[in-house]
VONU-410021 format. One line per 8 residues: number of its first residue (from 1); for each residue x, y, z of N, C-alpha, C. Coordinates in Angstrom, 3 decimals, decimal comma. Last residue first. Layout:
% VONU-410021
NUM = X Y Z X Y Z X Y Z  ...
% end
This chain:
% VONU-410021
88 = -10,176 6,418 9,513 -9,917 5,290 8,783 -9,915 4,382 10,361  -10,851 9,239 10,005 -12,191 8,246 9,562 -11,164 6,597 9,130  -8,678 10,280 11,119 -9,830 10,324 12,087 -10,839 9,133 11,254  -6,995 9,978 8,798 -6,680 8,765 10,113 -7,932 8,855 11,399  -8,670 10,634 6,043 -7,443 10,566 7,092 -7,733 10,047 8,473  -8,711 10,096 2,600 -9,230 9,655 3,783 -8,272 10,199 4,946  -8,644 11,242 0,316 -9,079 11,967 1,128 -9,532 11,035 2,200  -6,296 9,469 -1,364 -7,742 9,546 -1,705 -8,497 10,709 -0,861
80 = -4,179 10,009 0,153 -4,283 10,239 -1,130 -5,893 9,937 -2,053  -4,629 8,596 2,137 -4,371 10,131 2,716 -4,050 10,516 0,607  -3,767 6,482 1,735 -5,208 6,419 2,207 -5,143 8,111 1,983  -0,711 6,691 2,210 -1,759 5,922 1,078 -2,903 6,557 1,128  -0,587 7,256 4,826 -0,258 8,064 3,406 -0,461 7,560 2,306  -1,548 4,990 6,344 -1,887 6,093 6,021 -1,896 7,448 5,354  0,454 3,079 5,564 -1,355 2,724 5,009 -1,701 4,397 4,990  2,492 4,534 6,881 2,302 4,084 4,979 1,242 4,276 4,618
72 = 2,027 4,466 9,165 2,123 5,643 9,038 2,185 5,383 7,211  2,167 1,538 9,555 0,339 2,209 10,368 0,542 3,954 9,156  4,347 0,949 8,795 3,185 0,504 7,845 2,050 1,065 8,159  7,422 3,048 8,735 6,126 2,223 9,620 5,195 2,302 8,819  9,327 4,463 7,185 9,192 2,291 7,440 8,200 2,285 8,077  10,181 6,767 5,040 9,259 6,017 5,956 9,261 4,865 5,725  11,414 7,350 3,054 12,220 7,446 4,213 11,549 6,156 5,739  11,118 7,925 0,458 11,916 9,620 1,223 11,883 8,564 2,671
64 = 10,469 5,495 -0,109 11,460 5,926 -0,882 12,512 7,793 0,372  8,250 5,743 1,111 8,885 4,684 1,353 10,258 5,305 1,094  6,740 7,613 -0,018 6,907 7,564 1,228 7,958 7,256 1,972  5,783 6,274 -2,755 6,831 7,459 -2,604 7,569 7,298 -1,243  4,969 3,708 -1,541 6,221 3,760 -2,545 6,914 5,313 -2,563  2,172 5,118 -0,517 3,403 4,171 -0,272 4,940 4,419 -0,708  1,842 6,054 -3,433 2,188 7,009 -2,451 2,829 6,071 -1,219  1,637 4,217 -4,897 2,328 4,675 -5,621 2,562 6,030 -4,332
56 = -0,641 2,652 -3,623 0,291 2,055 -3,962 1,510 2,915 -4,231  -2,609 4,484 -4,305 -2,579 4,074 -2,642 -1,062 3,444 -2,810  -3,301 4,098 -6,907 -2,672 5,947 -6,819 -2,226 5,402 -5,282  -3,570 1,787 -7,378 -2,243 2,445 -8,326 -1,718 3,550 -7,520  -6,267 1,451 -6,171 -5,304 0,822 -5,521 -3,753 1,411 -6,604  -7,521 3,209 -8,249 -7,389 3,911 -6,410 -5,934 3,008 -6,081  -7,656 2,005 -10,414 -6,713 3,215 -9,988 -6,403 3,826 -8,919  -9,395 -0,001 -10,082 -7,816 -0,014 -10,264 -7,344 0,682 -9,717
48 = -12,147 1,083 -8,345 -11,160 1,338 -9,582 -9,380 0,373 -9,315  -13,354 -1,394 -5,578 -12,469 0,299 -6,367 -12,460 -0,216 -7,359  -15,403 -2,400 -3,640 -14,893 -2,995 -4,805 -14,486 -1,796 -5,704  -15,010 -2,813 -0,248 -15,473 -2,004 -1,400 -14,437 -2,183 -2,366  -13,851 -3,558 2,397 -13,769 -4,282 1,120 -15,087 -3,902 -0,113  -12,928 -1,163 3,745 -14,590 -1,725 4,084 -15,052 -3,158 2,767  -11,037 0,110 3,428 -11,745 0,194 2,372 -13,102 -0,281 2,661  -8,906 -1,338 5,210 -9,508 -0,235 5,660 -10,755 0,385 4,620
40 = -7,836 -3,372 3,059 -9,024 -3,499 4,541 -9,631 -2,830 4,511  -6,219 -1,433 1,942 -7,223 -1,861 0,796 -8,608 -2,363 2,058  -4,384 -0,682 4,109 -5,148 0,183 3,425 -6,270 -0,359 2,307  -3,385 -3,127 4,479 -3,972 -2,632 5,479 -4,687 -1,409 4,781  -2,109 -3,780 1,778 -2,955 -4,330 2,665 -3,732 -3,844 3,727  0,229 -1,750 2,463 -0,743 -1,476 0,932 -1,869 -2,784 1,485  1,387 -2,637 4,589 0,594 -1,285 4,564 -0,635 -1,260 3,243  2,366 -4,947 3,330 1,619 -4,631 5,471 0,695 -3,206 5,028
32 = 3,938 -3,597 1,707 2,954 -4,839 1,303 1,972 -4,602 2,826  5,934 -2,298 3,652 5,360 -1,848 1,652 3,794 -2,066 2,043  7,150 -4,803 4,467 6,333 -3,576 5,128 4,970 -2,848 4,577  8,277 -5,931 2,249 7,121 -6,319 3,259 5,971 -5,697 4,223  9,711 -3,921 1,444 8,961 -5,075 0,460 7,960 -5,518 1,409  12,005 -4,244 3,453 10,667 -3,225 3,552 9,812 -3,475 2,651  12,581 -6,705 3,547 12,031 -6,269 4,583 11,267 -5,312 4,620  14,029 -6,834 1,131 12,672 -7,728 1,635 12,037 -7,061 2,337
24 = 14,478 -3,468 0,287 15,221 -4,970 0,452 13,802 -5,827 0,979  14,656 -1,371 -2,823 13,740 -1,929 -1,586 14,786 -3,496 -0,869  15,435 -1,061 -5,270 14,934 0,193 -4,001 14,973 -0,373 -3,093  14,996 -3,387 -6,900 16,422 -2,851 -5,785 16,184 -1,427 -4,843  12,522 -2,698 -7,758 12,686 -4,190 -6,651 13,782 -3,275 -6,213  11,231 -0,994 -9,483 12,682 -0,790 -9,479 12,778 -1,486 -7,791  8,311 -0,672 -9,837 8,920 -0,664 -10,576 10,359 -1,174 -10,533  5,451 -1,855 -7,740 7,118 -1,706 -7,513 8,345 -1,681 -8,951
16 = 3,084 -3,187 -8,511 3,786 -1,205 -8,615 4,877 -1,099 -7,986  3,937 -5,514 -8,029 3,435 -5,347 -9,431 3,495 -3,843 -9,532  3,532 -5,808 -5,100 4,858 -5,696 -6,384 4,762 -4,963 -7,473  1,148 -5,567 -3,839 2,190 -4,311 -4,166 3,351 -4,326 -5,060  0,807 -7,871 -3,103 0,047 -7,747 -4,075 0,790 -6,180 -4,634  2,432 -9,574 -0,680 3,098 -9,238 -2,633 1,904 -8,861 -3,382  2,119 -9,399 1,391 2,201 -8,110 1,003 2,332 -8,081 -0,349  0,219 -12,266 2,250 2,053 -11,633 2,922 2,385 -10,377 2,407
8 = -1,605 -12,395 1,010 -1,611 -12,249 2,488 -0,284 -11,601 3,076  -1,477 -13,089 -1,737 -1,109 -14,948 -0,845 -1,379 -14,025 0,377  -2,478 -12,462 -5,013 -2,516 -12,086 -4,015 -2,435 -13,315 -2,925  -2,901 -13,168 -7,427 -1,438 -12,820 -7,270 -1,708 -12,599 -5,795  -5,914 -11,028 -7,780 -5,260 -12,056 -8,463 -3,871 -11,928 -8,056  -6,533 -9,614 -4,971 -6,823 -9,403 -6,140 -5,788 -10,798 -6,736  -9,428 -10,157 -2,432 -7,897 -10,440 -3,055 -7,865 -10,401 -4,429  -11,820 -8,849 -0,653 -11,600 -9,674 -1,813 -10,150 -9,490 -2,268
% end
């Protein structure tokens, strides 16, 4: 299920993107690839807000110290709830 604002291409992650100039499109996109691929991986179970804030906001750290691959994002996302890559 898509949350409001949501088109497929990654912009549902904006909205926890405090500070856009961090980022250039490209990884904006990435970002987005990942914070998507991690809400999937959910089995489209209907969360808290807050899961998708806290999945979002580790992304974004990630992002920030360095990481561009979206397989290795989703999964430091995910890896903030207690999921890890054997069950996802």
């Amino acid at each position: 299920m898509r949350s409001e604002g949501e088109t497929g291409d990654g912009v549902v992650i904006l909205p926890f993107i405090r500070a856009r100039a961090d980022f250039d499109d490209e990884m904006t996109r990435r970002m987005g690839e990942a914070f998507d691929a991690a809400r999937t991986s959910l089995d489209g179970q209907e969360e808290p807000e807050l899961f998708y804030e806290i999945i979002a906001a580790r992304i974004i750290e990630a992002a920030k110290k360095g990481e561009r691959d979206p397989t290795r994002l989703r999964d430091i996302g995910l890896a903030a709830l207690g999921h890890n890559k054997g069950t996802i």
